[in-house]
N, C-alpha and C positions, 0 to 999 in steps of 0.2 A: 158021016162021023165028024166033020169038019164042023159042021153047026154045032154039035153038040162040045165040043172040047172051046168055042168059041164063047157059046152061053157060060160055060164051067168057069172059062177066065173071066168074065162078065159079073158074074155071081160072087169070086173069087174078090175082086177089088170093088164089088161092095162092101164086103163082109169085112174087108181090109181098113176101108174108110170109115165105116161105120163105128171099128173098132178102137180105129186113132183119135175120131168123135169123144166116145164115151171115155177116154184115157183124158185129153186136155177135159173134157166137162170135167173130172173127176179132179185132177188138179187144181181146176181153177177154183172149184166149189169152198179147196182146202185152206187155198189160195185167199180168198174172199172172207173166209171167217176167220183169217187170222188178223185181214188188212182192220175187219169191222174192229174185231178186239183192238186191235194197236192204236185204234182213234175213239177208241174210250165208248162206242156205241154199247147200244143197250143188249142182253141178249133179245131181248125180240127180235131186234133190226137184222140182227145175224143168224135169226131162224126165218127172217122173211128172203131173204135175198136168198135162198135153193128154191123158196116155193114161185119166187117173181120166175128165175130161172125157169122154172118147169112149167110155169105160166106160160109166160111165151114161147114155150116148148111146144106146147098145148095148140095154142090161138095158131102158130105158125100152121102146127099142122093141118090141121081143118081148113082156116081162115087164107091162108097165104098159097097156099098147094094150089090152087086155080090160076093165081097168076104167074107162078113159075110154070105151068104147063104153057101157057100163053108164048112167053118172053122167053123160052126156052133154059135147058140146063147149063150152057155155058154163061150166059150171062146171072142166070141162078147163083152160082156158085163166084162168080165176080162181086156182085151183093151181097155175098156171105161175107167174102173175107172181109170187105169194105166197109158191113157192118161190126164187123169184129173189131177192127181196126181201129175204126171210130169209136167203138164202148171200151175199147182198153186204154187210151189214152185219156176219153173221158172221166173212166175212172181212175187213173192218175191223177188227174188235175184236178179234181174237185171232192170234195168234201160232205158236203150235204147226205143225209139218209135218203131222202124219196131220191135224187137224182143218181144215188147209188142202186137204188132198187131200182129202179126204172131202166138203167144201163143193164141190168141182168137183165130184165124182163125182154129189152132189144138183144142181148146176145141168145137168148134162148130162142 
């Protein structure tokens, strides 16, 4: 029975983190069309930036899943934050549409 209450909490802070996931994505998203509006972009640009998002959402999971099995999950999740990190400051400091989409497309 130990195994299994083990798996349970296992499953549990998936389910946890998965959730905190889709909470900041869901922010940010709200976050991100408001920033486009406030710098006068077009609505295009501010309907492309969820699809870059979900793009690189995409390509990660297919594309990227092989070498985080590789390099393991602690250092996985090290590159996450450190990609976050570096797209959110990115997108602070600069301005540009493609180097705004292209920041979603790295945080997705």
């Amino acid at each position: 029975m130990p195994k299994f209450n083990q798996q349970l909490l296992t499953l549990r802070s998936l389910m946890v983190a998965m959730a905190s996931v889709q909470l900041v994505t869901a922010a940010s998203s709200t976050l991100v069309a408001l920033y486009f509006a406030k710098t006068g972009a077009s609505q295009e640009a501010a309907a492309l930036a969820p699809a870059c998002y979900s793009l690189g959402f995409l390509v990660g999971c297919f594309y990227i899943a092989g070498w985080l099995s590789k390099i393991g999950h602690i250092r996985s999740f090290a590159a996450g934050a450190a990609i976050c990190i570096g797209s959110t400051l990115t997108f602070a400091l600069s301005e540009p549409i493609p180097v705004l989409l292209f920041v979603r497309f790295a945080t997705g």
